[in-house]
C-alpha positions in Angstrom: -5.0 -8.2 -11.9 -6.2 -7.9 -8.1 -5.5 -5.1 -6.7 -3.1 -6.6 -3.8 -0.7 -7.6 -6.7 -0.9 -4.5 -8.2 0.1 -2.9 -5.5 3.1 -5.3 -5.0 4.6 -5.1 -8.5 4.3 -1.5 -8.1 6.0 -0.9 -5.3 8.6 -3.9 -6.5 9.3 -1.3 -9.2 9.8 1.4 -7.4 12.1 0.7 -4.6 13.0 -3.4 -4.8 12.5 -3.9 -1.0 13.9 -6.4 1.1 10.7 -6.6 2.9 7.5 -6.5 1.4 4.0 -7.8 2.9 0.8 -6.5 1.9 -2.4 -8.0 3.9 -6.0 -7.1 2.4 -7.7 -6.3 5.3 -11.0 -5.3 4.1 -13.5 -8.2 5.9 -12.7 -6.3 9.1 -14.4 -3.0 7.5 -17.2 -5.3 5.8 -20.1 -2.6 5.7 -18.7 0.2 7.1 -17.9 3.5 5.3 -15.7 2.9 2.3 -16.4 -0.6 1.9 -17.7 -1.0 -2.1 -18.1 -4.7 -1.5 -15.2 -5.3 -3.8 -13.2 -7.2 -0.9 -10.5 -4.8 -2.1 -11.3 -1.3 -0.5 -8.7 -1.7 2.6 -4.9 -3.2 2.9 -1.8 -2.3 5.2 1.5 -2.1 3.7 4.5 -3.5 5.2 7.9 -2.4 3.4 11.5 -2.0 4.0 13.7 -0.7 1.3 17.7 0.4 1.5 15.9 3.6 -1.0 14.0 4.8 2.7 17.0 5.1 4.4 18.0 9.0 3.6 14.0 9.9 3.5 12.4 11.8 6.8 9.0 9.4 8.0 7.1 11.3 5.8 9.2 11.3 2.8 8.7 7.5 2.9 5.1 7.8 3.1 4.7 10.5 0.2 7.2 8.0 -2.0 5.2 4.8 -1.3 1.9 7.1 -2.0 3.3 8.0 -5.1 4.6 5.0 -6.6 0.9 3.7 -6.3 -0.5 6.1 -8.3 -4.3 5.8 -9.4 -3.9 3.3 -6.6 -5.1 5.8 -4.1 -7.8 6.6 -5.8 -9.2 3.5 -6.2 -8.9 1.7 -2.2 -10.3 3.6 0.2 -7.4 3.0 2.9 -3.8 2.0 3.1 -2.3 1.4 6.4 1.9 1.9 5.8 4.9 0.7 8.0 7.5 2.2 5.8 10.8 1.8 6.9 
């Protein structure tokens, strides 16, 4: 499974979001630190989810971290807009 749709059923799991947009953005870090060539080292995370609204900013982030998992260790950014 590629790792963008691993990181959408995960986080479809987790907190069934109204909003959900991830966007690989790894060309624009093509050869620059982090970048393993696999095309999947860099994505940004847009997700809105009725579970956020009681979390503090950083709550959100820490939940979304965690319902990826192994995720994190395996792409070497995520940008988030958690909300």
């Amino acid at each position: 499974m590629a790792v963008k749709d691993e990181i959408e059923e995960r986080l479809t799991a987790a907190f069934a979001p109204s909003v959900l947009e991830v966007v690989n953005e790894s060309h624009k870090h093509a050869g620059h630190a982090g970048d393993d060539g696999s095309g999947a080292s860099h994505f940004h995370i847009t997700i809105r989810a009725a579970a956020f609204g009681p979390m503090s900013r950083l709550a959100r982030h820490r939940a979304v971290q965690a319902a990826l998992g192994d995720l994190n260790q395996r792409v070497h950014a995520i940008g988030l807009d958690v909300g």
